[in-house]
C-alpha positions in Angstrom: -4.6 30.0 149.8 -2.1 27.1 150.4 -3.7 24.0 151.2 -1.3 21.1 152.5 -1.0 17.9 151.7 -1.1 16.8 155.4 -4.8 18.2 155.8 -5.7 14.8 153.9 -3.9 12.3 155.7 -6.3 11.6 158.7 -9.3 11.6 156.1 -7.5 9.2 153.9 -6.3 7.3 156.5 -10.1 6.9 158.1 -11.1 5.4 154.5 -8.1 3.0 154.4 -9.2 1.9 157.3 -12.6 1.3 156.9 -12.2 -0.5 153.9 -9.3 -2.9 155.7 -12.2 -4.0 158.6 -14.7 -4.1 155.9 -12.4 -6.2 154.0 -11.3 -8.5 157.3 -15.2 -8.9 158.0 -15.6 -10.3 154.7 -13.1 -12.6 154.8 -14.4 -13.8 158.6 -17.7 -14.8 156.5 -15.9 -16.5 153.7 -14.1 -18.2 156.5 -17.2 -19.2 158.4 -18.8 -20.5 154.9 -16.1 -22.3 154.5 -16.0 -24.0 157.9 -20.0 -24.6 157.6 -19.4 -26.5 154.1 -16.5 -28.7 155.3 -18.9 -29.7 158.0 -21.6 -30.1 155.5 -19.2 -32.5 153.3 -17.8 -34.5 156.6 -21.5 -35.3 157.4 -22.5 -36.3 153.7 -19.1 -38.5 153.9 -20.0 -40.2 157.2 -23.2 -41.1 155.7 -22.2 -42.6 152.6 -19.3 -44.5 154.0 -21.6 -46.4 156.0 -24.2 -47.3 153.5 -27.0 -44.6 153.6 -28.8 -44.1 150.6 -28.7 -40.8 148.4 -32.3 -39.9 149.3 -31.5 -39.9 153.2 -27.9 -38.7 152.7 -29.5 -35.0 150.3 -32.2 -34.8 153.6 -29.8 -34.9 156.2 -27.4 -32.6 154.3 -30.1 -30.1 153.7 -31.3 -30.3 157.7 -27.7 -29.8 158.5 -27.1 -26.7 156.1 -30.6 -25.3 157.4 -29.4 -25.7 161.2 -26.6 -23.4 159.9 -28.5 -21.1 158.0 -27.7 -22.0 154.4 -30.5 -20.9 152.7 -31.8 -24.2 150.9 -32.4 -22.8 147.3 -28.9 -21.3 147.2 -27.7 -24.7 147.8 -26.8 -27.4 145.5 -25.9 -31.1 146.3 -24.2 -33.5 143.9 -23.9 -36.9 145.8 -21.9 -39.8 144.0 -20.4 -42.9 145.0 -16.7 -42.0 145.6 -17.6 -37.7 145.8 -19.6 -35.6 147.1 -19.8 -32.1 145.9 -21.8 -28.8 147.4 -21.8 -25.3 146.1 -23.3 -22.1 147.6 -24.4 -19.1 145.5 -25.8 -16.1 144.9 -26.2 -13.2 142.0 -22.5 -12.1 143.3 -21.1 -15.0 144.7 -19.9 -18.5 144.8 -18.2 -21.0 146.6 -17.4 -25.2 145.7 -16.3 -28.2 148.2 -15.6 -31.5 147.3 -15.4 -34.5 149.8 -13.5 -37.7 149.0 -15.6 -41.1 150.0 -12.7 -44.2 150.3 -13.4 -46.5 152.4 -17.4 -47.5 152.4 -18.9 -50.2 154.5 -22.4 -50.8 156.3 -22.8 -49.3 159.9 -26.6 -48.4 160.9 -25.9 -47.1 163.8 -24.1 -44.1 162.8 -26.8 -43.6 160.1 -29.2 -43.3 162.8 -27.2 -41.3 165.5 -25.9 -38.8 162.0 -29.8 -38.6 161.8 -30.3 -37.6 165.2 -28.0 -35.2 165.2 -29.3 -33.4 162.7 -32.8 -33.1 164.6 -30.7 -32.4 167.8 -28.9 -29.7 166.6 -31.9 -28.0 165.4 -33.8 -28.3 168.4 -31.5 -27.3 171.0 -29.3 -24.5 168.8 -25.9 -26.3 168.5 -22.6 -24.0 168.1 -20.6 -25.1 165.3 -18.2 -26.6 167.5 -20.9 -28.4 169.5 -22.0 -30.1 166.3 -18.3 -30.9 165.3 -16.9 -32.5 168.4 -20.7 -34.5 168.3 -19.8 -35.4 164.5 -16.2 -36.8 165.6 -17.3 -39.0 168.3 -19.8 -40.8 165.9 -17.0 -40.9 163.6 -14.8 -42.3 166.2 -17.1 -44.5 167.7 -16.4 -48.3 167.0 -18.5 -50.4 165.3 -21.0 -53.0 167.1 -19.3 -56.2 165.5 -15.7 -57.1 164.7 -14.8 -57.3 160.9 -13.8 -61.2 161.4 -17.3 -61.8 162.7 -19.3 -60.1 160.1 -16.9 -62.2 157.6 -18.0 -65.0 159.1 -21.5 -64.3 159.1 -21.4 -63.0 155.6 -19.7 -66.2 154.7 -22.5 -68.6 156.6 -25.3 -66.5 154.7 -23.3 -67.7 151.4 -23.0 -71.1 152.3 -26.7 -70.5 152.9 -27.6 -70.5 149.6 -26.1 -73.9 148.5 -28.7 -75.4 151.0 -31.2 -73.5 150.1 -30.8 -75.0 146.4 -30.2 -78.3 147.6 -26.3 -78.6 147.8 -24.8 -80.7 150.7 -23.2 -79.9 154.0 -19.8 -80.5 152.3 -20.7 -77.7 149.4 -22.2 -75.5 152.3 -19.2 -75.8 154.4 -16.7 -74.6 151.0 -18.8 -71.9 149.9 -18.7 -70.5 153.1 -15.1 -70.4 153.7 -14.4 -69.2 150.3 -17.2 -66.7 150.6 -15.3 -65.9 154.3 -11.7 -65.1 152.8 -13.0 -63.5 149.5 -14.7 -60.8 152.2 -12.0 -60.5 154.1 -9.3 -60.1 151.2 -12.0 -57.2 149.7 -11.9 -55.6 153.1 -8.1 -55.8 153.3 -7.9 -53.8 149.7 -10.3 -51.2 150.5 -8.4 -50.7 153.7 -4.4 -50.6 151.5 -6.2 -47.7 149.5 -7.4 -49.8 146.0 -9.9 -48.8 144.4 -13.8 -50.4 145.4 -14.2 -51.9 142.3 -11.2 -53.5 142.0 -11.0 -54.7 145.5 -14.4 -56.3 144.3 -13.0 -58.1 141.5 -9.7 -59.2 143.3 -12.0 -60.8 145.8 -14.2 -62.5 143.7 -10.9 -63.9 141.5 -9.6 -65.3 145.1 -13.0 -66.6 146.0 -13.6 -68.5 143.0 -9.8 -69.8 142.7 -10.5 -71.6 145.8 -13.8 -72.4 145.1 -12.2 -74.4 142.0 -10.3 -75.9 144.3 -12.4 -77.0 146.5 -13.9 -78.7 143.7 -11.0 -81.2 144.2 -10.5 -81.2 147.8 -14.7 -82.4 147.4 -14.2 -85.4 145.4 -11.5 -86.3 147.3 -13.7 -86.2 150.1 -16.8 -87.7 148.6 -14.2 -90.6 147.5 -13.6 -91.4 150.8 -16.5 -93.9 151.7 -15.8 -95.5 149.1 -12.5 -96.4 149.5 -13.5 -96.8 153.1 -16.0 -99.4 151.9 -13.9 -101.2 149.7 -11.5 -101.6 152.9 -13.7 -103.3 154.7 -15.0 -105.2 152.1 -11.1 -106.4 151.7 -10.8 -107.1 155.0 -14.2 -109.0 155.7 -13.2 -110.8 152.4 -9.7 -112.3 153.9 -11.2 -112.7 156.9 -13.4 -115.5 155.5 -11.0 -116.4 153.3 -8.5 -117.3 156.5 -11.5 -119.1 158.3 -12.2 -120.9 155.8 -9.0 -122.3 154.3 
């Protein structure tokens, strides 16, 4: 008996396409993981740009990854300074993200709304999109005080100290301005893209430059009195001097 080739097309055809949606489901998963661990990394980011510490920063990571269902011994955190790093596996599998931190500052408000999200999302069953549009307008949301005013607060709190170890008004009123534009010239750098540490150092350089010269711009000052003393001394001297002779 002659058996065609054609009686195994529909057969083979069935398995070609059960393997093609089993292999487009997996690739909706890896997709999905993938989605859940960029906005894993985006959270961890948010945190440690605005000054949360690596304790606080691992528990909200983990609440976050457990509101998506990311089993919490398959996952592993490495949190640093300037990356953050996550990886998910299993016996068969496993997949890496890293997260570039840039540009860190202090902002305690979005620590504590990132935090309540975290709860939030939990509680009431957030979509992934939910928790992502909630995640972008905390990300977008402005800060409480203007960069020029925290300068000038940061630089009063330096100026602070010169009081506090028995310096004058006229010390406290140089450190603080130099204290003022070495802030603002780190704040500049860190927002042109240099490096942290380096934006550090080119501060402090600028700071003390013009702390030095204060130092001159000082004495001048402190001279003042005294020339204006021997002035008047001058003055009262010819004065008599005229009445006199």
């Amino acid at each position: 008996m002659k058996v065609s080739l054609l009686t195994f097309v529909p057969a083979f055809n069935r398995e070609k396409t059960k393997r093609m949606e089993k292999e487009t489901l997996t690739d909706r998963e890896v997709l999905l993981l993938r989605r859940k661990l960029d906005l894993l990394l985006r959270t961890g980011k948010l945190l440690m740009e605005s000054a949360a510490d690596t304790n606080r920063i691992e528990r909200n990571m983990k609440r976050v990854a457990a509101f998506m269902g990311i089993p919490e011994e398959k996952l592993h955190l490495d949190i640093r300074w300037t990356m953050i790093m996550v990886n998910v596996s299993d016996e068969t599998h496993s997949f890496s993200k890293f997260q570039k931190c840039e540009k860190h500052g202090i902002n305690m408000t979005t620590i504590t709304e990132v935090s309540h999200l975290s709860w939030k999302a939990i509680e009431q069953d957030y979509s992934l999109d939910q928790y992502e549009e909630e995640l972008e307008r905390i990300a977008r949301k402005p800060r409480n005080y203007m960069p020029y005013l925290v300068a000038i607060g940061a630089g009063f709190a330096c100026g602070g100290f010169c009081k506090l170890f028995g310096c004058d008004w006229i010390a406290f009123l140089f450190a603080s301005i130099c204290a003022f534009v070495g802030f603002r010239v780190r704040a500049r750098c860190i927002e042109f893209g240099i490096n942290v540490y380096m934006s550090i150092a080119i501060a402090a350089f600028v700071a003390t430059c013009l702390a030095y010269a204060s130092s001159f711009f000082g004495a001048v000052i402190h001279a003042l009195p005294s020339v204006a003393g021997l002035c008047s001394v001058y003055r009262a001297g010819s004065t008599v001097n005229q009445f006199c002779g």
